[in-house]
TIRO-577483 format. One record per residue (C-alpha): residue in one letter; x, y, z. Coordinates in steps of 0.02 Angstrom, whole numbers, padded with zeros to 5 digits, always signed. Example, Ala and Ser with C-alpha at 12.3 -4.5 7.8 and 13.67 -1.06 7.14 Angstrom:
2
A+00615-00225+00390;S+00684-00053+00357;
// end
This chain:
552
X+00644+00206+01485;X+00714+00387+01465;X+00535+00470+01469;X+00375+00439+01513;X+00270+00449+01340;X+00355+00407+01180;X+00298+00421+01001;X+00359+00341+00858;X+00329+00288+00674;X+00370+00106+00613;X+00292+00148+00430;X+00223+00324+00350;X+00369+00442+00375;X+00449+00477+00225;X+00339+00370+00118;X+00144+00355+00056;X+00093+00209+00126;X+00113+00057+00253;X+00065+00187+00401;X+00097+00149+00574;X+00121+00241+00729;X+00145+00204+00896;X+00127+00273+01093;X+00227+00205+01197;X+00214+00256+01395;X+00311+00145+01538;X+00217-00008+01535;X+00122+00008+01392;X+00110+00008+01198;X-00049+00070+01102;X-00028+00090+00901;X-00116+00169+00753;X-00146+00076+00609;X-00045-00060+00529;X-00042-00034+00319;X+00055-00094+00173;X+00108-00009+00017;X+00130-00068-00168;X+00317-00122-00220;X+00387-00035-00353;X+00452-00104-00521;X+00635-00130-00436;X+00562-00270-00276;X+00536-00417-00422;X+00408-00528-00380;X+00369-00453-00203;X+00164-00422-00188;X+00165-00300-00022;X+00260-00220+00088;X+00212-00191+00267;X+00319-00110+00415;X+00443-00192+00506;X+00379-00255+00685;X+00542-00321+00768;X+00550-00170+00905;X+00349-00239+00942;X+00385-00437+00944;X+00514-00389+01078;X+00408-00294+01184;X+00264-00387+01152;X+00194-00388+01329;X+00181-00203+01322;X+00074-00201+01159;X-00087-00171+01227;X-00207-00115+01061;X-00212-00081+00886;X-00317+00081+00841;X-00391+00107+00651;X-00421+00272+00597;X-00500+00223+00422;X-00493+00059+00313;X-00385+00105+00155;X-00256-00019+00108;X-00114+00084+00176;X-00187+00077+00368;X-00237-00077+00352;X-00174-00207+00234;X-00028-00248+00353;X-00157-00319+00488;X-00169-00496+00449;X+00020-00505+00443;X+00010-00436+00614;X-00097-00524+00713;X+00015-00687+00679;X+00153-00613+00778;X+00064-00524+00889;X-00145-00547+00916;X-00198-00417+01013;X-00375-00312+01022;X-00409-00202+00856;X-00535-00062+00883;X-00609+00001+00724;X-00772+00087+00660;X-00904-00033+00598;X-00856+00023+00406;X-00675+00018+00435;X-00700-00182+00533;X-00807-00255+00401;X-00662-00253+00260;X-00530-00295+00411;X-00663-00444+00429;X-00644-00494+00237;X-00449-00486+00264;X-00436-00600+00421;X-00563-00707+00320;X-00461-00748+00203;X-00314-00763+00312;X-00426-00889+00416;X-00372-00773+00562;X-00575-00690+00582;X-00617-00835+00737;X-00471-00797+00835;X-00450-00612+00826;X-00512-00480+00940;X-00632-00363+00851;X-00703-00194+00940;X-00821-00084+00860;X-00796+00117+00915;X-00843+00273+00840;X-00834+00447+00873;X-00897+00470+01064;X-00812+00304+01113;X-00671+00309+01263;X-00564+00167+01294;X-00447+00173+01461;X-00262+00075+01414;X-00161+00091+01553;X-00140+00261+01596;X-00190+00344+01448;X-00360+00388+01413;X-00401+00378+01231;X-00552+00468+01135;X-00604+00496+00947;X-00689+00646+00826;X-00743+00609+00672;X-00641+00695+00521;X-00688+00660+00324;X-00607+00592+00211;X-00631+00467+00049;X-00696+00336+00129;X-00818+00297+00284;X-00818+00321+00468;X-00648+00393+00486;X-00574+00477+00641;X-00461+00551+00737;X-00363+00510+00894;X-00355+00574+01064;X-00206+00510+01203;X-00229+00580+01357;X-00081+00534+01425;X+00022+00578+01610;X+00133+00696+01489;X-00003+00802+01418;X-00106+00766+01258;X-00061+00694+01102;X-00178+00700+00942;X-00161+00582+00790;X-00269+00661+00650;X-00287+00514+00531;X-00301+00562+00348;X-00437+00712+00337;X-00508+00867+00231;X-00627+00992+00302;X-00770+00939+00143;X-00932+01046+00239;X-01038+00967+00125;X-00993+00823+00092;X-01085+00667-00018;X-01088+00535+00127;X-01166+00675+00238;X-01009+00630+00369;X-00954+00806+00427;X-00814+00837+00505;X-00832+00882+00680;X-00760+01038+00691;X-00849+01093+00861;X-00753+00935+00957;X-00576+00986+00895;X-00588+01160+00926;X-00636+01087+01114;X-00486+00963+01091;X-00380+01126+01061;X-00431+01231+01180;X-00406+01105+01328;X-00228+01100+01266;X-00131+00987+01147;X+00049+00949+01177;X+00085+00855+01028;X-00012+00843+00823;X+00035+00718+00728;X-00049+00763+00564;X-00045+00703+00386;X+00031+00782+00251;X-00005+00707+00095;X-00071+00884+00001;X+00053+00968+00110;X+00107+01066-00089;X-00050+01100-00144;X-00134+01284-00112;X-00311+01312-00050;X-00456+01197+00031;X-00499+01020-00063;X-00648+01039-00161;X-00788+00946-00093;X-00854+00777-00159;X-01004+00867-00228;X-00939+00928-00372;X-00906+00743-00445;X-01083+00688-00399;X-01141+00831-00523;X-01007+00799-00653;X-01040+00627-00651;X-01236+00665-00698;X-01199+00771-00834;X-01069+00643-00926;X-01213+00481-00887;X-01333+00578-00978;X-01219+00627-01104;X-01147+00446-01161;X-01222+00377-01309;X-01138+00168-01253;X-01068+00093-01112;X-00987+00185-00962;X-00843+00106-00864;X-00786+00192-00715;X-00642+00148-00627;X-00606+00198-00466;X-00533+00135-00262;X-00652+00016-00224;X-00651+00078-00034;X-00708+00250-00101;X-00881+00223-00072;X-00960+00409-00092;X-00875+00385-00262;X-00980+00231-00300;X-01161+00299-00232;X-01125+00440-00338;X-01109+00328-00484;X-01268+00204-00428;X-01363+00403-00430;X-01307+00432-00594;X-01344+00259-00657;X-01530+00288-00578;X-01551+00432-00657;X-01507+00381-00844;X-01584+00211-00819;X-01428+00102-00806;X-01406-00075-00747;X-01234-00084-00631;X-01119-00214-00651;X-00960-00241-00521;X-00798-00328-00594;X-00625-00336-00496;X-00654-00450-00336;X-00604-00307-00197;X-00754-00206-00263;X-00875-00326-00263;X-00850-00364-00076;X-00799-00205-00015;X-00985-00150-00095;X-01052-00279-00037;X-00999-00248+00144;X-01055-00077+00143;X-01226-00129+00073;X-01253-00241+00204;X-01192-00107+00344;X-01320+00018+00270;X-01177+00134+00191;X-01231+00108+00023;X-01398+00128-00056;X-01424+00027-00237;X-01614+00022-00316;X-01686-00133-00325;X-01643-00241-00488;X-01511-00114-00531;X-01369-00242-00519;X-01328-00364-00627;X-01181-00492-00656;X-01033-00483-00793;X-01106-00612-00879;X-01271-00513-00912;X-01170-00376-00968;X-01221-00412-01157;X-01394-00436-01111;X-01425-00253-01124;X-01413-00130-01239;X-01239-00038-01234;X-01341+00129-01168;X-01419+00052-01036;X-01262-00023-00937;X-01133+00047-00818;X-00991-00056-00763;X-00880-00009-00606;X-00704-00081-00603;X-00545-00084-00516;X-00399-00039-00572;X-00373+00154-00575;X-00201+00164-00510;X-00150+00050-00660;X-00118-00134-00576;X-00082-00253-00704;X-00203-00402-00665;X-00333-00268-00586;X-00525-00280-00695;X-00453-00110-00793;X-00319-00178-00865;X-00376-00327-00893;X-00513-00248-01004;X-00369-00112-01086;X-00298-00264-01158;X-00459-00367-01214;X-00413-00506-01085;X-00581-00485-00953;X-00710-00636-00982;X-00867-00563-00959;X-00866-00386-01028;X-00772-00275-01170;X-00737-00102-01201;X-00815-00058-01387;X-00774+00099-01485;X-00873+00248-01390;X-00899+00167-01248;X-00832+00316-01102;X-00694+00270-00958;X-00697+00380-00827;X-00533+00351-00716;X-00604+00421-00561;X-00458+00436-00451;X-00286+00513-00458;X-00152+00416-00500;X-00034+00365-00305;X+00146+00453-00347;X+00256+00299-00425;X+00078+00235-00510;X+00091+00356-00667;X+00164+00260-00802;X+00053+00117-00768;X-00100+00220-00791;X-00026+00305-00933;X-00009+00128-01007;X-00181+00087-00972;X-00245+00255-01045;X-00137+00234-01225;X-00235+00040-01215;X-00406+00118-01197;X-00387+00273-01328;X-00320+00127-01461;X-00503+00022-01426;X-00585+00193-01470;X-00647+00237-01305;X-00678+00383-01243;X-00574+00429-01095;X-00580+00538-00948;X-00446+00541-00828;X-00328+00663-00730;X-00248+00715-00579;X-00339+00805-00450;X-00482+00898-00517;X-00436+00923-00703;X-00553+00796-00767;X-00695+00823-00636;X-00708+00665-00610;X-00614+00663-00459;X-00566+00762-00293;X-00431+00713-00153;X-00466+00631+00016;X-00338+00731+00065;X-00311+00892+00148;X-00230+01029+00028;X-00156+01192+00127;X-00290+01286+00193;X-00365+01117+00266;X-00197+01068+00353;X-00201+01249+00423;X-00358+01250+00484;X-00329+01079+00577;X-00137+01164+00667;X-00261+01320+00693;X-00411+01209+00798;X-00281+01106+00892;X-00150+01229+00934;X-00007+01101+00991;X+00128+01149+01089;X+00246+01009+00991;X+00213+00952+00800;X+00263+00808+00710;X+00197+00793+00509;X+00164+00619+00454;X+00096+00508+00304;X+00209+00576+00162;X+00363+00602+00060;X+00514+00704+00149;X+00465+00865+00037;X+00285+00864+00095;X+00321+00845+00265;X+00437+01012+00242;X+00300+01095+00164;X+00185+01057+00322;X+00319+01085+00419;X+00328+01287+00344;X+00150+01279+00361;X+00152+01244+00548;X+00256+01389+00560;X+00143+01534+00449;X+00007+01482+00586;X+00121+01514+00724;X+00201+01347+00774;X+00384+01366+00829;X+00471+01299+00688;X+00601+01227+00845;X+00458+01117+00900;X+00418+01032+00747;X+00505+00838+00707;X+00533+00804+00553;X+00574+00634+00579;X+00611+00438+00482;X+00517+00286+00528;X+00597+00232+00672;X+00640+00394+00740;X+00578+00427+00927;X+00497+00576+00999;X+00509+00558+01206;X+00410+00675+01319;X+00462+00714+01479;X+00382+00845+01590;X+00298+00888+01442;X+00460+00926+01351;X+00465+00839+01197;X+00649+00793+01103;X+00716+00671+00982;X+00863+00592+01028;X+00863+00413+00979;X+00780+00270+00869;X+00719+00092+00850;X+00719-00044+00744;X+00594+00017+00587;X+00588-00035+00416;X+00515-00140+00284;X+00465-00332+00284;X+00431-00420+00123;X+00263-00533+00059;X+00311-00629-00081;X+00166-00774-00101;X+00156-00866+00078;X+00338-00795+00105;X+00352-00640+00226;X+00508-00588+00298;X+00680-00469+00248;X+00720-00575+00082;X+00857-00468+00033;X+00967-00598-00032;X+00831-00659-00138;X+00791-00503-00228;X+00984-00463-00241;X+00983-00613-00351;X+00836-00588-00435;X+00900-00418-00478;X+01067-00511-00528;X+00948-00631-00639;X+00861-00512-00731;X+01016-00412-00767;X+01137-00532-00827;X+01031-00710-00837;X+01074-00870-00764;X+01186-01044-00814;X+01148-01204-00758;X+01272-01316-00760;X+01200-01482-00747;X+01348-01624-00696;X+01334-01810-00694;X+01435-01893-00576;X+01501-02050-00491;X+01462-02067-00348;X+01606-02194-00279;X+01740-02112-00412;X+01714-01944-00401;X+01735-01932-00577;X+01639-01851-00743;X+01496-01980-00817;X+01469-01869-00968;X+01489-01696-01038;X+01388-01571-00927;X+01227-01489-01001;X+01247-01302-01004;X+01068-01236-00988;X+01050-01032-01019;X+00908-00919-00969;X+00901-00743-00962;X+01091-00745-01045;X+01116-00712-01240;X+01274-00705-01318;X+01299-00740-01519;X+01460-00838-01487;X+01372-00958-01343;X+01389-01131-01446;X+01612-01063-01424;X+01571-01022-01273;X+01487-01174-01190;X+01617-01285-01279;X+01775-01172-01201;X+01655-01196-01025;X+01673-01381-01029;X+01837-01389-01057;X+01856-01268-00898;X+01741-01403-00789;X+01834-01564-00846;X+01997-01490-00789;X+01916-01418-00634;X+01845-01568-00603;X+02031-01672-00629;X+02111-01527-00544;X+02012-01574-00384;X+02014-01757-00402;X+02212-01751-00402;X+02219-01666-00257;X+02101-01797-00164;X+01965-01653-00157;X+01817-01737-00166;X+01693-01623-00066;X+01542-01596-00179;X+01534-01398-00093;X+01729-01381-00155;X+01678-01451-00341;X+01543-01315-00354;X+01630-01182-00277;X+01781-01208-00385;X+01661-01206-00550;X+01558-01074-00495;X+01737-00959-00494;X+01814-01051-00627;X+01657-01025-00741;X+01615-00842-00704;X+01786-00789-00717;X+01795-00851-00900;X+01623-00774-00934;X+01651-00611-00866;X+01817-00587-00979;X+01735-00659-01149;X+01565-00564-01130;X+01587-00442-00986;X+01427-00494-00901;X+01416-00579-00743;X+01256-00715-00757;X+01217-00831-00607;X+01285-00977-00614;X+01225-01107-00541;X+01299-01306-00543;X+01200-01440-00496;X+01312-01606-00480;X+01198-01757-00485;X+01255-01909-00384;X+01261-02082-00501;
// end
């Protein structure tokens, strides 16, 4: 080792999502959160994507702890994937560990895992660093903050945060303890920077709570609300307004049904008796008298949203004036989806209320806009500063903030996943890297797969021929005319074109069998060239091709 503390990112530096950061001193490792993030329309068939843990798996008996600031998907849908390489102790809040708990459920990784319930005032001692929380708000429950106190100085992780004062859940963020945090010294802030662009303070949760009333009381059918199912202030303000204008509640989309249900049980949601009901009592009631709350605001295809956009959800319907409320902002890379789902809803005759940010009222960021990522640099006061959780233009924008609250723009690290800061005698530089990157869940299937989705790229492009070949086994030789299967590849000439391709095979075929070449690898090879060459000049597009020579 060069230094004595390092920090580094293995997910969450330029990017929104699969977050995860790490400490690394001399003999130990401690890391912050382990998320994934949503593939976009280019990784075909690929359902997550969660950081790279290569540089961990090698150093494995250094990796003492995994730390959980909050339970959204992007801190912590990479854990299950994890813990199979490496099981070591998670310590979350008792929000954030009940939906870990549903994950390693499923997973059928809950028995053996090591689950440790902190919150705010907790310490933990990990070697030589001492390690404390503060509580910080944001959309979702029992979120905090981080403090190393490490040989090299301090080092804060903020988690993601907003300063709401007053906010729906009544969790306040603990402005008092920072402020102390701050004024015993930080070297190093590692804060997120998601609303690093926009101007002001985030408006508190409040405001949807009241907006929500008003439109309940205004809707003459059904009300659908959409919204993240971890966003539970969102929810209780929706179970308030149901109250209020009499509404039964019905859950659809499986994530919010146990998500709700965990908080329920933990005491972080409170639902009148007999107000819930299932789907399939939906049509029990009369139109005015029902509420349903759905996934699917950030536009997934087989989320409960969509599947009701398109008429395709068993249990439940969206009528002419029934009223969608979307509330959530669409996740950059999300908005065609939801625009998708919006034209669907406006064609059933609904009545629609969506937006980004604030516009519709319906919905307010978990995240910190300008003021609130000032007023964070401001209580902590860090010698060293290194913006995390976003694109590479927000963390520039929170990097020019740093510097209009009087960080020295020379200490701040604007850095890529993988990129390490090392402190020594509390002088912090960047001067090297380790393996970071992405790792693939397709299905059962997690690894690199970059070959596959090269040729599922290549597939969906330019389509695929079989060539399907009969042949003897003790000869060598042709049994019949191949059968030229096509998918994926059009072409108006193809009935010219398969005949011209058999000709091409027989002779390959002879070619080889001349020249006592009777390798079944050498026979594909040479049709696989043979084939695509001829292809590529008639049509120029290059399909996969792929020949299968069956043994007789």
């Amino acid at each position: 080792m060069n230094s004595n503390v390092s920090v580094f990112a293995l997910g969450g530096l330029n990017e929104i999502g699969k977050n995860m950061y790490a400490i690394e001193s001399e003999n130990d490792i401690v890391l912050v959160d382990c998320g994934n993030k949503f593939p976009d329309e280019s990784l075909l068939g690929i359902d997550l994507i969660i950081p790279d843990i290569s540089y961990l798996v090698e150093k494995q008996d250094k990796v003492r702890a995994l730390l959980v600031t909050h339970g959204h998907e992007d801190h912590i849908g990479g854990i299950p994937y994890f813990l199979k390489q490496l099981n070591i102790p998670v310590y979350a809040t008792r929000f954030t560990l009940g939906i870990i708990e549903l994950k390693l459920k499923e997973h059928r990784l809950l028995r053996e895992s090591e689950l440790y319930e902190i919150h705010s005032d907790s310490k933990l001692q990990i070697g030589e660093m001492e390690i404390s929380f503060f509580q910080v708000n944001h959309s979702i429950p029992d979120c905090l903050g981080i403090v190393f106190d490490t040989p090299e100085g301090t080092i804060v992780h903020t988690g993601d945060f907003k300063f709401d004062l007053n906010p729906a859940n009544g969790e306040r963020p603990d402005i008092n303890k920072m402020a102390e945090i701050g004024s015993r010294g930080v070297l190093l802030l590692l804060s997120e920077s998601t609303n690093a662009e926009r101007k002001g303070f985030t408006p508190s949760e409040q405001m949807i709570g009241e907006n929500l009333e008003n439109m309940f009381l205004k809707a003459k059918r059904k009300i659908i609300v959409s919204t993240f199912a971890s966003n539970i202030s969102r929810v209780q303000q929706v179970i308030d307004a149901s109250d209020k204008s009499n509404r039964k509640l019905a859950l659809l989309g499986r994530s919010m049904v146990n998500v709700v249900r965990v908080a329920m049980e933990r005491g972080y949601l409170t639902v009148p008796k007999g107000m819930l009901i299932e789907p399939k009592e939906i049509n029990e009631f009369p139109p005015e008298r029902v509420t349903i709350v759905c996934t699917g605001s950030q536009g997934e295809p087989m989320a409960a949203l969509s599947r009701l956009s398109t008429g395709n959800y068993r249990d439940a319907e969206i009528l002419p004036e029934d009223m969608v409320i979307l509330a959530a902002g669409p996740i950059p890379g999300n908005e065609k989806n939801v625009t998708t789902i919006v034209d669907n809803l406006y064609q059933l005759g609904a009545h629609v209320l969506y937006g980004s940010g604030s516009s519709s009222g319906m919905h307010v960021s978990g995240h910190g806009y300008q003021e609130d990522l000032k007023l964070m640099l401001t209580l902590m006061k860090p010698t060293y500063f290194i913006p995390i959780h976003g694109e590479y233009r927000m963390l520039h924008h929170h990097r020019m903030l740093a510097e209009s609250v009087g960080i020295d723009p020379e200490n701040t690290f604007i850095l890529k996943n993988g990129d390490v800061v090392d402190v020594e005698h509390s002088v912090a530089r960047s001067t090297r890297t380790v393996t970071a990157g992405s790792t693939y869940v397709d299905g059962v299937d997690v690894g690199n797969m970059e070959f596959v989705l090269r040729d599922r790229k290549h597939i969906a492009e330019d389509g695929m021929l079989m060539i399907i070949l009969p042949m003897s086994k003790p000869e060598g030789k042709m049994l019949a005319e191949p059968e030229i299967i096509s998918r994926g590849f059009v072409d108006r000439n193809f009935p010219q074109l398969r005949k011209e391709m058999n000709r091409i095979i027989r002779e390959t075929i002879h070619e080889l069998h001349e020249a006592n070449r009777f390798s079944w690898n050498a026979k594909k090879k040479q049709i696989k060239k043979y084939v695509r060459k001829y292809i590529k000049e008639r049509t120029k597009k290059e399909p996969m091709i792929v020949p299968i020579l069956i043994e007789i």
